[in-house]
N, C-alpha and C positions, 0 to 999 in steps of 0.2 A: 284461292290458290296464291299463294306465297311468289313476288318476281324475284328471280335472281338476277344480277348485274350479268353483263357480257361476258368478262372476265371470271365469277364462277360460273356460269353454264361451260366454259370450255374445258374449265378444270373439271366440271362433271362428265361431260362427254370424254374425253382422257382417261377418265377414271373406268369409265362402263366399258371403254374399246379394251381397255388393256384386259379386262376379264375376258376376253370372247378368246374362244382356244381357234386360233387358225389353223384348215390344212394343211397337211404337209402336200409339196409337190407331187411324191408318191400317192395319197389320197385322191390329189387334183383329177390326175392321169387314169388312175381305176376306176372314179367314179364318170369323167368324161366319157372312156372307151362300154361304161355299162350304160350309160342312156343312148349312147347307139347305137349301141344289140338290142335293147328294147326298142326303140325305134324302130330298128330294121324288120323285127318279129312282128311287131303291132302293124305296119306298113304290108308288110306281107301277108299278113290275115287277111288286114282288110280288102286287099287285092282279092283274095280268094275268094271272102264272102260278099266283093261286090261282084264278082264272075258271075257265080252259083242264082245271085239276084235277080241278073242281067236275062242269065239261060233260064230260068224259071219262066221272068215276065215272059220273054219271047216264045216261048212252048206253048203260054197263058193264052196270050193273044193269036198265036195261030191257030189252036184252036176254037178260038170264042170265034175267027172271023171267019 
């Protein structure tokens, strides 16, 4: 593998950032407020299906005792 000097590695990295397409603000904003609606949904399942969990064991074991 071939070393580059300081001086080109920076110009290489300069060169690679200027490729990368940045979000727009609007983008930022949509994609933030949709990871937590998912969030919120996923959080909320798993509420439900550690409830359901909870009342099963405890049904489980009052009977077995």
């Amino acid at each position: 593998m071939a070393r580059t000097n300081p001086f080109q590695f920076v110009q290489q990295v300069r060169a690679e950032v200027a490729k990368v397409v940045w979000p727009t603000r609007r983008e930022t904003g949509i994609t933030t407020v949709m990871v937590m609606i998912m969030a919120t949904i996923f959080a909320a399942f798993f509420f439900v299906v550690d409830i359901l969990i909870r009342f099963s064991l405890e049904t489980i074991l009052r009977f077995a005792s």
